[in-house]
Steps between C-alpha positions, in 0.01 A plus 500: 500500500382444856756259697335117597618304824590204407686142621695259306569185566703185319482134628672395765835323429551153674754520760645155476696633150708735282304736233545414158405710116131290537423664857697831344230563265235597752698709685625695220149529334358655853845731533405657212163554578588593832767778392215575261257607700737687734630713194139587434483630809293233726515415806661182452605218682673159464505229691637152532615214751660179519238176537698347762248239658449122383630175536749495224694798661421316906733203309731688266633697882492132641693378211799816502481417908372895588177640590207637265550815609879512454407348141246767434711747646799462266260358179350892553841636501593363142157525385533933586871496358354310160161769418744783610720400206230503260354845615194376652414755703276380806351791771546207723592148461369296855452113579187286571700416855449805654294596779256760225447142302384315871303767549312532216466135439351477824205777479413373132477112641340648830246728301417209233406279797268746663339540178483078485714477212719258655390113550685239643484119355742201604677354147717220428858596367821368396765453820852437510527231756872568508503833526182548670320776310228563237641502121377831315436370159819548315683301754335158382617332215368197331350366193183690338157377585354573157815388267709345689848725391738389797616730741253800485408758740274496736243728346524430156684346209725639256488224226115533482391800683286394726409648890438284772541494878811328671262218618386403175906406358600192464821340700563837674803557670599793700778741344592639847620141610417249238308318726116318409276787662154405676170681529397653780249719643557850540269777640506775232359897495317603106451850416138438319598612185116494346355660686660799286416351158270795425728794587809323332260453208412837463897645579618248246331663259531824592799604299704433827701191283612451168219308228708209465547428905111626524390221260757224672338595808156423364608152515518485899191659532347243240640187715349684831756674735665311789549536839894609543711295753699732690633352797843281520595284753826529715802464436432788257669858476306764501192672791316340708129468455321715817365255742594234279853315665700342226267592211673791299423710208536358164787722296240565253238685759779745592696551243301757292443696846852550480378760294340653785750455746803668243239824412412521912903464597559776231204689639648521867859575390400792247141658662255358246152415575458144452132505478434750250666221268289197655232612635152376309404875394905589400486699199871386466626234200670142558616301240713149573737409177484106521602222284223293362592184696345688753195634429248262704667625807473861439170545279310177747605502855661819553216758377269259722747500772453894496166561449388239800780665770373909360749593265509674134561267209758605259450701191646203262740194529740543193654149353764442302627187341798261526887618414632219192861584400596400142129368458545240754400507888801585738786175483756488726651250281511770201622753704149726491421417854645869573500633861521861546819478671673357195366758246577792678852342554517510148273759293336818556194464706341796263512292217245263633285753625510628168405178318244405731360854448499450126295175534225536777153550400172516732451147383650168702696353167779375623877686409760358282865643611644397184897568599597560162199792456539612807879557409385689172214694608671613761833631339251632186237638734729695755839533404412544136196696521465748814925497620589544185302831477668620802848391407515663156330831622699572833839470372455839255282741806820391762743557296374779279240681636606516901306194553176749527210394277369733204223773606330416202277219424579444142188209446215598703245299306713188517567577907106505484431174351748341781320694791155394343621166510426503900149453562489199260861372667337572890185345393686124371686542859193512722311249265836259576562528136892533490522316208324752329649824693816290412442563124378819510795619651753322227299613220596932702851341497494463096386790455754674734820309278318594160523843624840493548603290206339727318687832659843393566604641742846398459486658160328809591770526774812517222364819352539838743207641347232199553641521925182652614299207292739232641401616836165549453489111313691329792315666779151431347633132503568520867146657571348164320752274640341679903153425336638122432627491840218645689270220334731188590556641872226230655717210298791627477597721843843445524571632170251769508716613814803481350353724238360728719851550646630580140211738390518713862091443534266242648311311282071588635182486305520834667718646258593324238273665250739822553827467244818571680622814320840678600566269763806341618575158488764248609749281345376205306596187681410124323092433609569115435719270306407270224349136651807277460430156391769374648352610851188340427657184401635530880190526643379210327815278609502626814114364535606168365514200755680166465556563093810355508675202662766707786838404669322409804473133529198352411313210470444333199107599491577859533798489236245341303212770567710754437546385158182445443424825558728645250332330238141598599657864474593480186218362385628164421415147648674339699646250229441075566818382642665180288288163490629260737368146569268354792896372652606859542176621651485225721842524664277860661349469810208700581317507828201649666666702748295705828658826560539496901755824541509768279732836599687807336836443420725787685699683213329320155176689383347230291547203698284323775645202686276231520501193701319179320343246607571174239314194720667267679590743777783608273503937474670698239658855482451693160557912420266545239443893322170552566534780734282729261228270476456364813543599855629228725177472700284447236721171381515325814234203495493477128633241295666493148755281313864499565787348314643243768762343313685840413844525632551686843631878413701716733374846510653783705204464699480122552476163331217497223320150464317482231277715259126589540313519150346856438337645159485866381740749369676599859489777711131530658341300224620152631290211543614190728363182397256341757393136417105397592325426793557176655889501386697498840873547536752284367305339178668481219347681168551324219 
């Protein structure tokens, strides 16, 4: 088998955030892949970075009062810590604010305007008066231009699923400030996009993508390819356009050549030759694993990006789909919003790299981790199936035999079938069939317990004259159980090293065709324990956010959301509260109230302190638990309805005033009411 060069890359993780089980299945699909390749013999390499440009993380540094790069700097520190528990095992992991990204960033833009790629045309774009800047599309809000579903973002809807651009929304506000924002003209840089229409044509369809993103890419090409905005006006976080003051990169230009910058840090640290990987004529592979929310970026802009600036194209973009858990899309309030830091606080990182394993395909379906399967398959699969051979075989060569196996194969043909297995097993790996290799590899692992319920051993081993047999049964188990092992290494290399350290030999495609035969091995120590559904039960509450009313004094609207939220967990509605009559709802007083002040409270974290304005010159103070849903920046200017007739409450942090009206279940899903335009402060609602 002659050895390929090749270079792997996943997407690039936001920096502005912790990982969580939907980002974890990328990484541990390319791990696998990646420790693969490398067990095939390949020259192999795998790369990754940190995103760490963009407004959101410019205001998320403003907002914690530090620097983006301190932010970035300590995001990439947890981000390491979180793939390093889960075995993902990058050559080098790098950031896209590092001097290799500048660099490269600048010769593709420089390179792509020589070649008159790059236009320039003045626009007219959404401003934050208050804040002075240009709103990227998902910080305007407002109501949707084609159904009218209130409070929408600002380039498209979720009620009706429509895309539109941030001037087209109706009553916009800004979510930085709150604040009314204006047009205004803006010089902007475009990367003409179609003027590659041809050559992305032809790539699409070159086997380089999956069918089903091939064919959803036909529909770009149908509607006529855009030119792509990539220039962002100051204040903005990332480089600096060349000869271009205050105009800087959109995140989305450089980004992907964080690619390049990670394989070209690598290259200088370890002695490799960066451009027999990217050069045009590179006989080398590259392959980016990417989720399919993704795609236009890396199958559109960033093959044309390389081919204008004179660099290879990769091999193939491989997407996956979406992570659901219990059939449902990630909920904080259920508890299935999991980060990575609060599984592997709790469970076995293996078993998810095991689960995953046993559900990818080639294909971009999205993956259910169903918590009771996972549980079960796991404990069946594993502990069940391939420990189990190793547990009920080592016990008898230890302690009976001088822990040496048997120099006698006693089932060659059956040894056979599980070294035959290979090829077929190798070929589901490289085709990103682990689902398949997944099942190949159980179906060994039955075969490898029917042998031994059929023998037992611990029969054979009661009778002095059936010794020899009882060796030769329980070290033939062993040999299978290596086989097992040697298979599930890529998925499963924490356990495969543990193994290795018990069977005295290193698990290769090298060698494990070869039976171990009079050889010595170690004491049996446990592989893994059962999956405890208690632990995962932990997980899950640890997850959970506001579920149930706490000690901590509240206000009456979070006491109330947080029993919502209980109900909409257990699948029940929140039930109609007792009739009363037009008297009792009248003695209520709601107002239209401004929100001029909104801050953190020191030592709660779930409530904001808002200052409201009620008309009449009269302001009032309210600690509301909307922490989760809202940062205090984004609430200032806006109004909603307050209960101003509620009796003062003192609160270890001040004197509540009154109640604002919110909707939702709790936690991040919270939605405060906001009355429509033309109500002003201090009218009553009736």
């Amino acid at each position: 088998m002659s050895s390929r060069k090749i270079l792997i890359t996943s997407a690039l993780p936001y920096a502005n955030g912790p990982i969580h089980l939907g980002h974890l299945l990328e990484y541990i699909q390319t791990d696998i892949w990646s420790r693969f390749q490398k067990a095939r013999g390949h020259q192999c390499y795998y790369v990754c970075a940190d995103d760490a440009h963009g407004t959101p993380i410019m205001l998320k540094a403003q907002q914690q009062g530090i620097t983006p790069e301190q932010m970035i700097a300590q995001t990439k520190i947890e981000h390491m810590a979180d793939f390093a528990g889960f075995g993902i095992a990058f050559d080098h992991y790098h950031s896209t604010h590092s001097d290799e990204n500048r660099y490269f960033a600048n010769l593709i833009y420089q390179r792509l305007n020589d070649g008159g790629y790059i236009k320039r045309d003045t626009i007219s774009q959404l401003y934050d008066p208050q804040k002075e800047m240009f709103l990227p599309d998902r910080f305007v809000k407002g109501d949707c231009p084609k159904c009218g579903a209130l409070d929408q973002n600002g380039d498209s809807c979720d009620v009706c699923g429509a895309t539109y651009s941030p001037t087209e929304v109706k009553n916009p506000r800004s979510v930085v400030s709150g604040a009314t924002p204006i047009l205004k003209d803006s010089e902007h840089y475009f990367f003409d996009l179609p003027a590659f229409a041809q050559m992305l044509q032809d790539w699409t369809r070159s086997g380089a993508l999956q069918d089903e993103m091939a064919n959803k890419l036909q529909e770009w090409f149908k509607d006529g390819l855009q030119r792509w905005d990539i220039s962002r006006d100051a204040p903005y976080f990332g480089f600096e356009i060349p000869g271009a003051p205050g105009k800087f990169f959109y995140v989305w230009l450089d980004a992907p050549i964080g690619y390049l910058a990670s394989f070209k840090h690598l290259c200088e640290t370890a002695g490799i030759d960066f451009d027999s990987y990217w050069a045009p004529d590179s006989d080398a592979e590259v392959y980016h694993f990417i989720g399919k929310d993704i795609i236009y970026f890396h199958s559109l802009f960033w093959p044309a990006m390389l081919h204008g600036a004179g660099f290879r194209k990769p091999n193939a973009i491989f997407a996956h789909g979406f992570v659901t858990v219990n059939g449902a899309k990630m909920s904080k309030s259920r508890g299935t919003f999991i980060k990575a830091r609060t599984y592997l606080d709790n469970l076995d990182p293996e078993y998810l790299r095991y689960y995953f394993a046993s559900k990818l395909t080639s294909g971009i379906t999205d993956l259910d981790l169903n918590l009771e399967d996972f549980t079960q398959k796991v404990n069946a699969d594993l502990v069940g199936k391939v420990v189990n051979i190793a547990s009920r075989c080592a016990g008898f060569i230890t302690k009976r035999f001088d822990g040496k196996l048997s120099a006698n194969l006693s089932e060659p043909e059956l040894f056979a079938d599980f070294i035959n297995a290979g090829d077929s097993i190798a070929q589901s790996y490289e085709q990103r069939e682990f689902a398949r290799a997944i099942r190949d590899i159980m179906a060994l692992a039955d075969k490898a317990n029917q042998y031994i319920d059929a023998k037992a051993p611990w029969v054979l081993a009661k009778d002095d004259t059936k010794q020899q047999e009882a060796h030769d049964v329980c070290s033939m188990g062993l040999n299978l159980f290596r086989v097992l092992m040697h298979y599930l290494k890529p998925v499963l290399p924490k356990m495969a090293s543990d193994s290795e350290a018990f069977l005295n030999t290193e698990l290769l495609w090298a060698n494990y065709r070869e039976p171990l035969l009079n050889h010595a091995i170690n004491p049996f120590k446990a592989l893994m324990q059962r999956v405890d559904p208690l632990k995962v039960q932990a997980m899950v509450d640890a997850s959970k956010e506001n579920l149930q009313p706490t000690a901590e004094p509240v206000t009456v609207a979070k006491a109330e959301t947080a029993k919502a939220e209980v109900n909409v967990v257990s699948g029940e509605r929140e039930p109609i509260s007792d009739t009363i009559s037009i008297d009792d709802f009248a003695k209520i007083d709601l107002r239209v109230a401004t929100i001029v002040d909104a801050k953190p409270v020191e030592g709660a974290d779930k409530l904001v302190q808002l200052q409201l304005d009620i008309g009449g010159g009269e302001t009032r103070q309210v600690f509301a638990g909307i922490k989760a849903a809202y940062t205090p920046e984004s609430l200032v200017g806006r109004q909603t309805v307050m209960v101003a007739n509620l009796a003062p409450r003192k609160m270890r942090f001040g004197l509540s005033e009154g109640m604002v009206l919110a909707a939702g279940p709790g936690g991040s899903d919270i939605f405060l009411l906001t009355p429509d335009q033309g109500a002003s402060a201090g009218m009553r609602v009736k």
